[in-house]
VEXDREN-2710 file (C-alpha; in Angstrom, 1 decimal):
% VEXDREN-2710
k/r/px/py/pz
1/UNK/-67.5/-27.5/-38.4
2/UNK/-68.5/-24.5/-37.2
3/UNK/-66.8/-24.8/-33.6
4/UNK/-63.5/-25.9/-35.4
5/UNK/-62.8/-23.0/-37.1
6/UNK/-63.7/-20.7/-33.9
7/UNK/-60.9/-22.9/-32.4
8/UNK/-58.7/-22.1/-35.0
9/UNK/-59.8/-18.1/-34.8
10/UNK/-59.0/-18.1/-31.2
11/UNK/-55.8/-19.8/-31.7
12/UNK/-54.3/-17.5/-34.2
13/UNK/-55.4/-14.3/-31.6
14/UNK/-53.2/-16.0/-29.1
15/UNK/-50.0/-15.9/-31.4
16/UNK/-50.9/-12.2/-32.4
17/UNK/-50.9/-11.3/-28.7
18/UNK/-47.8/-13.3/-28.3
19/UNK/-46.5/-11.4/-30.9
20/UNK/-47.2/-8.2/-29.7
21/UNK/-46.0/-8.9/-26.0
22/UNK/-42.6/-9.1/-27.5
23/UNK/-42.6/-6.2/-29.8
24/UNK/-41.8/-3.6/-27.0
25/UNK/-38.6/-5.6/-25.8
26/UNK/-35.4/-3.9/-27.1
27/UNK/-33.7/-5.2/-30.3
28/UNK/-30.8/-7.0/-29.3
29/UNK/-27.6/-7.8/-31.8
30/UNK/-27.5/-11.1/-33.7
31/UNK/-26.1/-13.9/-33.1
32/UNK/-26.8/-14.5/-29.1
33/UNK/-25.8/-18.1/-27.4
34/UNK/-28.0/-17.6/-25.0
35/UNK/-26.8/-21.0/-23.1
36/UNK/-23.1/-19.8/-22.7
37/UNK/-23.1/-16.1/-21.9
38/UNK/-22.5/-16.5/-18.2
39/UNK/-20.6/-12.9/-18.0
40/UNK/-21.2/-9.5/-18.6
41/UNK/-20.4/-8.0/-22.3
42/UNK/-17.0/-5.7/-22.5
43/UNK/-17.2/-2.2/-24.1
44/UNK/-14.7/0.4/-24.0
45/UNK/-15.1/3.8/-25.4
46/UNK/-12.6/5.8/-27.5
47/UNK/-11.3/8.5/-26.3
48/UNK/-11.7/6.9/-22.4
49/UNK/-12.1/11.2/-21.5
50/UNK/-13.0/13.6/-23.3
51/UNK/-11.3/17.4/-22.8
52/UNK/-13.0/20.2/-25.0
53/UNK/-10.5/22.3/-23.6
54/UNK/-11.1/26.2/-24.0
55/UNK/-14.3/26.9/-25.8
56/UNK/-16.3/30.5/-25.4
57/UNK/-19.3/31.3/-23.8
58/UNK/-22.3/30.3/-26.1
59/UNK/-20.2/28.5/-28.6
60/UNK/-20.6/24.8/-29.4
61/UNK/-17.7/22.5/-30.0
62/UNK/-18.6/18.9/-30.1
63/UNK/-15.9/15.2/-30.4
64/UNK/-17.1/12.3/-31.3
65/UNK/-17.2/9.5/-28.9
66/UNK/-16.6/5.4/-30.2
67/UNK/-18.3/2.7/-28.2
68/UNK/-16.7/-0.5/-29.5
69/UNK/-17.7/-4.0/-28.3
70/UNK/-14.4/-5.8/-27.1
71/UNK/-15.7/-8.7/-26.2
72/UNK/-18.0/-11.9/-27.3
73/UNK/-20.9/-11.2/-25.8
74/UNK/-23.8/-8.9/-28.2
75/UNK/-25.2/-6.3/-26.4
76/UNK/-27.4/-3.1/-27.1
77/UNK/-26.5/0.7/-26.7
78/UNK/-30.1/1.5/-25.2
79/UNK/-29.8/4.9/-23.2
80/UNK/-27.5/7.7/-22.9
81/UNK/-27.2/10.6/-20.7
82/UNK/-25.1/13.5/-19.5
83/UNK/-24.2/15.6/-16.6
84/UNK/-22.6/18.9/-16.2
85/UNK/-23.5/22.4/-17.5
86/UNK/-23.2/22.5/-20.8
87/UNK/-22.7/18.8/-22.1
88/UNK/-25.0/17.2/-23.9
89/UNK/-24.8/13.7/-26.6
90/UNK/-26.8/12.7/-29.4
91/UNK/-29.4/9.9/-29.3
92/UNK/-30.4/9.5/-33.2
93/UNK/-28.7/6.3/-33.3
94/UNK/-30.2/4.5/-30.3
95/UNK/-30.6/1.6/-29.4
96/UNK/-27.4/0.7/-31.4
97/UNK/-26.6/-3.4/-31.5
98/UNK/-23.1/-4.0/-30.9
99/UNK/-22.4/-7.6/-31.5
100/UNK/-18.4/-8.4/-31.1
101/UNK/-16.2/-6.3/-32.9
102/UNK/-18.7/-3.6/-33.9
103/UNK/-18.8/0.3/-32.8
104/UNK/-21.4/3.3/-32.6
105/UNK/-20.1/7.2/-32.5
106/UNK/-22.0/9.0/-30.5
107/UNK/-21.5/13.2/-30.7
108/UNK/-20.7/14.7/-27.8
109/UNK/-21.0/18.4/-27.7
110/UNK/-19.6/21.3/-24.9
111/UNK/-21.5/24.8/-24.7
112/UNK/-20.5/26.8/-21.7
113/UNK/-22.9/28.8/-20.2
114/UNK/-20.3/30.8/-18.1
115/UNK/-16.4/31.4/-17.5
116/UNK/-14.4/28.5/-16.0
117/UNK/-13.5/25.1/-15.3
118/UNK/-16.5/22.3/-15.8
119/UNK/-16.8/18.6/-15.9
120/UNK/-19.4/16.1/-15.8
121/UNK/-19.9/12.5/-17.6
122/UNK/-21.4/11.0/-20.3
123/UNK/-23.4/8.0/-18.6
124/UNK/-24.3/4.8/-21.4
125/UNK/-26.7/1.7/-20.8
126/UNK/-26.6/-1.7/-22.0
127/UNK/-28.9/-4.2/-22.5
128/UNK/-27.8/-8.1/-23.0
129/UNK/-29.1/-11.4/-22.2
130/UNK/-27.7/-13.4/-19.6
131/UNK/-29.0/-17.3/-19.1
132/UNK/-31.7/-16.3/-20.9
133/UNK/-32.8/-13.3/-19.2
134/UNK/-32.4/-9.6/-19.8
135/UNK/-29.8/-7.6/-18.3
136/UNK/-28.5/-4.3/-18.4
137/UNK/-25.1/-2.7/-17.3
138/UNK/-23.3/0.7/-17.3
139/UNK/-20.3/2.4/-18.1
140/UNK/-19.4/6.4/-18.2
141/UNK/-16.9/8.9/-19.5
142/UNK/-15.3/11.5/-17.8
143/UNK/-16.2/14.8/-19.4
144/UNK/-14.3/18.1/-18.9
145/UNK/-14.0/21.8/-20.6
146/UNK/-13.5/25.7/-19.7
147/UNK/-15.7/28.5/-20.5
148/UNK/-13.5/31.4/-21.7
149/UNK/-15.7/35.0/-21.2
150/UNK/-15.8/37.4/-23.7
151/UNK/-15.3/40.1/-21.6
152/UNK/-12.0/41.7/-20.0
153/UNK/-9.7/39.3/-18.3
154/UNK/-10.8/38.6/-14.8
155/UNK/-9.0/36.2/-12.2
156/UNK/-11.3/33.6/-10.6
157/UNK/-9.7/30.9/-8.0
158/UNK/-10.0/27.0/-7.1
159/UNK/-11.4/26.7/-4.7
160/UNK/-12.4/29.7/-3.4
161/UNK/-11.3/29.4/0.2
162/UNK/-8.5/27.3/1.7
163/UNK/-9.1/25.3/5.2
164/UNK/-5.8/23.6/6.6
165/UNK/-7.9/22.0/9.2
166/UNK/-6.1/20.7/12.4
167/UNK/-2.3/21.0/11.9
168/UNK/0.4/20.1/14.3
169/UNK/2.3/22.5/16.6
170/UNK/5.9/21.9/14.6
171/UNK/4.6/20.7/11.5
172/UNK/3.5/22.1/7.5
173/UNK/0.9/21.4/5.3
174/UNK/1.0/22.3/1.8
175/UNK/-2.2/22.4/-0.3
176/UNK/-2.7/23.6/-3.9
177/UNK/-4.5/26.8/-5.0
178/UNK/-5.1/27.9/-8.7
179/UNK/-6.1/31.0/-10.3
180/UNK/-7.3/31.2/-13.9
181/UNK/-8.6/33.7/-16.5
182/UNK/-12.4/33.5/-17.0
183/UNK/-12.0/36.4/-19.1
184/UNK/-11.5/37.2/-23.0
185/UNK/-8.0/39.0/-23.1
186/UNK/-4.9/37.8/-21.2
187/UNK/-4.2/38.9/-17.4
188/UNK/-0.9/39.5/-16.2
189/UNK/-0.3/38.6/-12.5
190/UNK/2.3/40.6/-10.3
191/UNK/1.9/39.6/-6.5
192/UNK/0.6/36.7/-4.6
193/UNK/1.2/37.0/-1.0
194/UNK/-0.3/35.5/1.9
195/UNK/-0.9/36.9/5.0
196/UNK/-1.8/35.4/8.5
197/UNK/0.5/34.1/11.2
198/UNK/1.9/30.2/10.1
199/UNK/0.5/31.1/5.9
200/UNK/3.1/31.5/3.3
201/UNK/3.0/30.4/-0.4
202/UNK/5.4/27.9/-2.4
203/UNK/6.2/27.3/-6.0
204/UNK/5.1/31.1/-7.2
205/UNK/7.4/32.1/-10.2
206/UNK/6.1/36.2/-10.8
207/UNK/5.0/37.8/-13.2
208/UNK/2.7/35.3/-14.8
209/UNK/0.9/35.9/-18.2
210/UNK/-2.9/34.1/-18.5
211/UNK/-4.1/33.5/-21.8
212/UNK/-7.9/33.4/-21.8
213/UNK/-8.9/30.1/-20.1
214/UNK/-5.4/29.6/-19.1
215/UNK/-4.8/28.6/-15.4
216/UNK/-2.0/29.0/-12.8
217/UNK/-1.2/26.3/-9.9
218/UNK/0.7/27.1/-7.0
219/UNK/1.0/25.5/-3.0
220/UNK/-0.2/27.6/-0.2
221/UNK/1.5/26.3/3.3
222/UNK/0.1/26.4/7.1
223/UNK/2.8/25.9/9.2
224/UNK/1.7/27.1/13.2
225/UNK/3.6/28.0/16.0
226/UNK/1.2/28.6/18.3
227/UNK/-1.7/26.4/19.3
228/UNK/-5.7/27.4/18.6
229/UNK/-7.4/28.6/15.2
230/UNK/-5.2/30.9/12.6
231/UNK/-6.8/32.8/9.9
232/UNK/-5.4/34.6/7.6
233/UNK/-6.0/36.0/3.3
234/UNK/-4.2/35.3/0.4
235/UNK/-4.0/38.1/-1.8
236/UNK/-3.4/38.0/-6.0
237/UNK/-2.7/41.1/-7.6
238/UNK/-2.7/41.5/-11.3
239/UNK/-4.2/43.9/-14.3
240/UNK/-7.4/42.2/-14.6
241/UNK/-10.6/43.5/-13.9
242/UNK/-10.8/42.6/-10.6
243/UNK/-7.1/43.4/-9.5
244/UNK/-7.1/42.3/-6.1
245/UNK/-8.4/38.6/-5.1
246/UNK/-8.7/37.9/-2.2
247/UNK/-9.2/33.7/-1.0
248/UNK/-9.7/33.6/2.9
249/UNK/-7.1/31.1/4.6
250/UNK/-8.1/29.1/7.9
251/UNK/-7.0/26.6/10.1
252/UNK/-5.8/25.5/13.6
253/UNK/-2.8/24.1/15.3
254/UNK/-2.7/21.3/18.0
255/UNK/0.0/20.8/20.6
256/UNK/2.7/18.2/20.1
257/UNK/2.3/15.1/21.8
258/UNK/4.6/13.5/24.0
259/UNK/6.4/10.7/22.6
260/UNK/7.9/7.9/25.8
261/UNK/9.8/4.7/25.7
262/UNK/9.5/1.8/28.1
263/UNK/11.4/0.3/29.7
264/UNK/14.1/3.0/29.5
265/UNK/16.8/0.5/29.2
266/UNK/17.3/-3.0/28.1
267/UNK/19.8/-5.3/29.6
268/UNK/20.7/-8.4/28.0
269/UNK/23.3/-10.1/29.9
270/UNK/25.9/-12.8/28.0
271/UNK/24.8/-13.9/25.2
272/UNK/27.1/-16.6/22.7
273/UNK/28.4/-14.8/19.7
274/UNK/26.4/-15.6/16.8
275/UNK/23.6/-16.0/18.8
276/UNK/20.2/-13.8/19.2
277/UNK/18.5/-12.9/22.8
278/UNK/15.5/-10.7/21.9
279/UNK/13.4/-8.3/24.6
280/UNK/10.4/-6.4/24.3
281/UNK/9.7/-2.8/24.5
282/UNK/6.6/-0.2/23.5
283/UNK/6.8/3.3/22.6
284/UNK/3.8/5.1/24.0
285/UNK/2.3/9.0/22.9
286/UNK/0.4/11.2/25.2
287/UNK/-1.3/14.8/24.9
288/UNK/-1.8/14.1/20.6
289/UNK/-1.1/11.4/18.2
290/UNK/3.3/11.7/17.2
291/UNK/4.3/9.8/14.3
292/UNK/7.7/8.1/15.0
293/UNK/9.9/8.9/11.4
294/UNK/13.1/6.9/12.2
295/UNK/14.9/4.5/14.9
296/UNK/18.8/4.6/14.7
297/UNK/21.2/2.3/16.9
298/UNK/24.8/3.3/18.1
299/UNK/25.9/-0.4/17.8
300/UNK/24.8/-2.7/14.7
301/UNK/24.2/-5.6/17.2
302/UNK/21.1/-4.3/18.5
303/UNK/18.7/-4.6/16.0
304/UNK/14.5/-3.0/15.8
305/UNK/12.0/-4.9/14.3
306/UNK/7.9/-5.0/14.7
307/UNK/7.6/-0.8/13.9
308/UNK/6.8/0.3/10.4
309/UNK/7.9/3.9/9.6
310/UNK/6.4/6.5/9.7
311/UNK/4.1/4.9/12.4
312/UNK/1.5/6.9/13.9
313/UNK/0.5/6.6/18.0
314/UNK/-2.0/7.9/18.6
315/UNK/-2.8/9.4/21.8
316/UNK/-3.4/7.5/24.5
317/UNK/-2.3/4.3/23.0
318/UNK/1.1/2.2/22.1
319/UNK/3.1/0.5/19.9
320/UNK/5.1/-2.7/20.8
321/UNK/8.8/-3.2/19.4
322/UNK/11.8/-5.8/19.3
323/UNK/15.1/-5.3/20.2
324/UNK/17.0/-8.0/19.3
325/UNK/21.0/-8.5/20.4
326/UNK/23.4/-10.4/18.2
327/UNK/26.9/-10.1/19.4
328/UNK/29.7/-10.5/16.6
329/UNK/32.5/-10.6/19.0
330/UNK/33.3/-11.3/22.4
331/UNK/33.4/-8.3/25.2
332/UNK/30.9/-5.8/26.8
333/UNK/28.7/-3.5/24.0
334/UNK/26.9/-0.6/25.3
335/UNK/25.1/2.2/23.1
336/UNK/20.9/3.6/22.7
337/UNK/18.8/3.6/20.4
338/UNK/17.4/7.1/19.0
339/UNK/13.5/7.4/18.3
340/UNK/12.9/10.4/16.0
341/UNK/9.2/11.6/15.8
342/UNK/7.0/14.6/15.5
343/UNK/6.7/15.3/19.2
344/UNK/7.7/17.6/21.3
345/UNK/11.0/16.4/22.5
346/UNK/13.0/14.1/19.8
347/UNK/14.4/12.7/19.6
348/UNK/14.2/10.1/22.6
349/UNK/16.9/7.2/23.6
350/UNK/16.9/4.0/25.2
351/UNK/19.7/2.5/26.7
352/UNK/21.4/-0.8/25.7
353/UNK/23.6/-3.0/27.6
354/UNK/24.8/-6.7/26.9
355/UNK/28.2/-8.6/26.3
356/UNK/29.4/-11.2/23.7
357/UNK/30.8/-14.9/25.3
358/UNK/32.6/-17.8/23.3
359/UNK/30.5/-20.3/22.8
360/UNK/31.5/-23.1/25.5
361/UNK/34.0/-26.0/24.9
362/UNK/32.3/-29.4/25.4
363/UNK/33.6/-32.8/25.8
364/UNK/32.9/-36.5/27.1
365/UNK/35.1/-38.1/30.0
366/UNK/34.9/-42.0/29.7
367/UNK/36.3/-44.9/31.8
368/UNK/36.0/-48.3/31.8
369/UNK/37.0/-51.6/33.7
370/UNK/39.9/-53.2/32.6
371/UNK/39.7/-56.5/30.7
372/UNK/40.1/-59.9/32.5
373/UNK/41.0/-61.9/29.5
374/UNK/44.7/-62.7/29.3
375/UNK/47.1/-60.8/27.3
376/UNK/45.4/-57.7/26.9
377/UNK/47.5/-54.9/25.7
378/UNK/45.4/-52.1/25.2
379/UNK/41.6/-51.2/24.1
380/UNK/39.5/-49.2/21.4
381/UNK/36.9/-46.5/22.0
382/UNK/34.1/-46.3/19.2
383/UNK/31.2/-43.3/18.7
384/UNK/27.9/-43.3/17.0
385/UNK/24.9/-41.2/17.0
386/UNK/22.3/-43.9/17.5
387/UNK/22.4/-47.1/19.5
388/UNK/22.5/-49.7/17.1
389/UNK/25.6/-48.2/15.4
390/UNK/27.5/-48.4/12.9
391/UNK/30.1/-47.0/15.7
392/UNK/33.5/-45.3/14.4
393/UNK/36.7/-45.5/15.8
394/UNK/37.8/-42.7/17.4
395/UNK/41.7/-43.3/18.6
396/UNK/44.3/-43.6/16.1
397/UNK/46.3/-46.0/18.9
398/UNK/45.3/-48.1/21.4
399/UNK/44.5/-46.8/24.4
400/UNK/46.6/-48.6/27.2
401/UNK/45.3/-47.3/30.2
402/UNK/41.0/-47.3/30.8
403/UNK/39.9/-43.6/30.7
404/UNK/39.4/-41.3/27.5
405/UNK/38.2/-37.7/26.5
406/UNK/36.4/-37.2/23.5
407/UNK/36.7/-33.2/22.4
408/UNK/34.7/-33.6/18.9
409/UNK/31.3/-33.6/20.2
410/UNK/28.7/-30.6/19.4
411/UNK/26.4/-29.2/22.2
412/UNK/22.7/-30.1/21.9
413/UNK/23.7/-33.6/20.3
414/UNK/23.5/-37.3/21.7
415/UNK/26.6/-39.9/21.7
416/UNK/26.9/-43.7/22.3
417/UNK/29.8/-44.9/23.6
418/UNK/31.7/-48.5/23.2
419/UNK/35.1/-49.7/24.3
420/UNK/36.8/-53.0/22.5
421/UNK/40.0/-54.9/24.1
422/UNK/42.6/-55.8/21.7
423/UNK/45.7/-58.5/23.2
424/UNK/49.0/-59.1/22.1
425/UNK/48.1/-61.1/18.8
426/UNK/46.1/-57.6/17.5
427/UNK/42.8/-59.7/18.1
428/UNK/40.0/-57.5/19.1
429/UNK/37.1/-58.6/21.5
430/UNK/33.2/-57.9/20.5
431/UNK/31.3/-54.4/21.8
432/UNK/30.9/-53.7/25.6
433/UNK/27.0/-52.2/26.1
434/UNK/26.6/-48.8/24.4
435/UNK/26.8/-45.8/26.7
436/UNK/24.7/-42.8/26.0
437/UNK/26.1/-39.3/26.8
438/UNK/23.8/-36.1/25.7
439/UNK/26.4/-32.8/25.1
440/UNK/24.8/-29.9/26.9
441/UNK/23.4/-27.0/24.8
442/UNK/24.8/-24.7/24.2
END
């Protein structure tokens, strides 16, 4: 007796420990079917971003965010988490269960720590069971604010230095600046200019008035002339504390490639109208990479395929083409075709030549011995595409002599021939042997 109630002791330990092995695991939503959740739950959150917009230094402004579950699947808010200066998110409601259909708000709060433009996210973890096992997935939100100062208006700019980087002799680059007011009281702007050889600006509308916070977006342009690094400054002038800001502008210009055809000329010789002869042809760049913008054609019978505009060569390489001739009429058409690119000479021809020709005439010559049967006043000639017939007629009258011409027949096709004799009581003898006649093509 004694021994079978330390069993028992024992046996009840085992299901305490069991018990407590399972305590730590996270709390998951009711209702799991563990044997068909194959997938990954589906959460979205409400709103998908989150813009505090303007909020002073030191203040706190906080949005509440929604984390609904979409889907089937149960699943557990376990761990959240932000980054950026300033953001932060409640936790007092973690974990949260989510079975299907259900939602948690989470606060989300924004306190600047300084004037201008932040953003960050708000990072979420899921638990969920999949075949049985634990799992865990992600998701996050896009978080974004502006500090306003308290303080005088002052102009601050993004980003703080522009760098074209390698531009092409001939062409312009456009990027966007901004300025904004990290100050307290509005800032009215009077100048932007931009100095350097190849900067100018685009898009400026003066004088501008910036609220506290507010922001200004304009396009500063590289365009080079000459080859090797530029530098240059782009000035804003205004009443703000710091009147004059000053962003540094860099960049540097390569030399236009060269941009050749080959061969320079395509003959094509005769070619049946309403039929197509195609050659090939490569365009090649040299000296830096051109990109080919547009192929035109003086004559609407020579035709471009295999090149995909803009197309960039690089240097050093090529780019195979088609030209493809389809006369529409008969005679001699001549004409180029007109390759405009980025390089330094454009745009570049090639010459065409080639001439439209009737398709030919065919026909079938036939002749045949004469009949040695009595009375025989004339015979038949009969067509068919295969052998073994059926075989049509082909003259309206008999045919007294023993030659005919067939002019019906198409090129590329195959004709058996027989001949009949009819005598003077219209009787008609059987077939003479099929003969085979295959029309040239075209």
């Amino acid at each position: 007796m004694t021994n079978h109630f330390q069993a028992r002791s024992i046996r009840i330990c085992c299901m305490a420990a069991l018990g407590l092995m399972t305590y730590g695991t996270p709390l998951l939503a009711t209702g799991q079917n563990y044997q068909s959740k194959w997938t990954s739950p589906t959460v979205g959150a409400s709103p998908s971003a989150v813009n505090f917009g303007s909020v002073s230094v030191g203040n706190l402004q906080t949005q509440a965010v929604v984390i609904t579950n979409t889907g089937s699947i149960a699943c557990t808010l376990s761990k959240t988490a932000t980054s950026g200066s300033g953001f932060t998110v409640g936790a007092s409601s973690l974990p949260a269960n989510l079975s299907a259909g259900q939602s948690v708000s989470l606060p989300v709060s924004f306190s600047p720590q300084a004037a201008g433009s932040v953003s960050g996210t708000l990072s979420l973890t899921f638990k969920y069971y999949k075949r049985r096992n634990l799992a865990s997935m992600g998701m996050t939100v896009p978080l974004s604010g502006s500090g306003i100062g308290t303080g005088a208006g002052s102009v601050v700019p993004n980003p703080t230095a522009l760098n074209f980087g390698t531009v092409q002799l001939g062409s312009s680059k456009s990027v966007a600046q901004s300025i904004s007011n990290s100050g307290g009281t509005s800032v009215t702007v009077s100048q932007i200019t931009a100095s350097g050889v190849g900067f100018g600006t685009s898009g400026v509308a003066l004088p501008v008035t910036l609220s506290p916070g507010q922001s200004y977006t304009f396009n500063v342009t590289f365009n080079p002339t000459t080859s090797g690094s530029a530098s240059g400054n782009l000035a804003v002038l205004s009443n703000a504390t710091n009147s004059t800001l000053n962003v540094q502008l860099s960049g540097a210009a390569a030399s236009q490639g060269q941009l050749s055809v080959a061969p320079g000329s395509l003959s094509f010789g005769s070619v049946i109208v309403g039929k197509s002869l195609s050659q090939a042809a490569s365009l090649a760049a040299t000296g830096n990479s051109v990109t080919v913008s547009s192929i035109g054609t003086s004559d609407p019978e020579f035709t471009v395929s295999g090149v995909s505009l803009p197309q960039t060569i690089a240097a050093g390489t090529s780019a195979s083409f088609t030209v493809t001739f389809t006369p529409q009429v008969t005679g001699s058409a001549t004409g180029n075709l007109a390759f405009a690119s980025d390089a330094a000479t454009s745009p570049i021809t090639m010459g065409f030549s080639g001439s439209g020709t009737a398709a030919p005439q065919h026909s079938v010559s036939l002749n045949w011995n004469q009949s040695s049967s009595a009375n025989v006043v004339g015979y038949n000639i009969y067509r068919s595409g295969v052998s073994s017939g059926p075989y049509a007629k082909l003259n309206s009258a008999l045919d007294v002599g023993t030659t005919g011409t067939d002019n019906t027949v198409l090129a590329g096709q195959t004709y058996y021939y027989v001949v009949t004799a009819v005598d003077s009581a219209n009787s008609e003898s059987g077939y003479s042997a099929p003969v085979g006649v295959l029309v040239p093509s075209p």
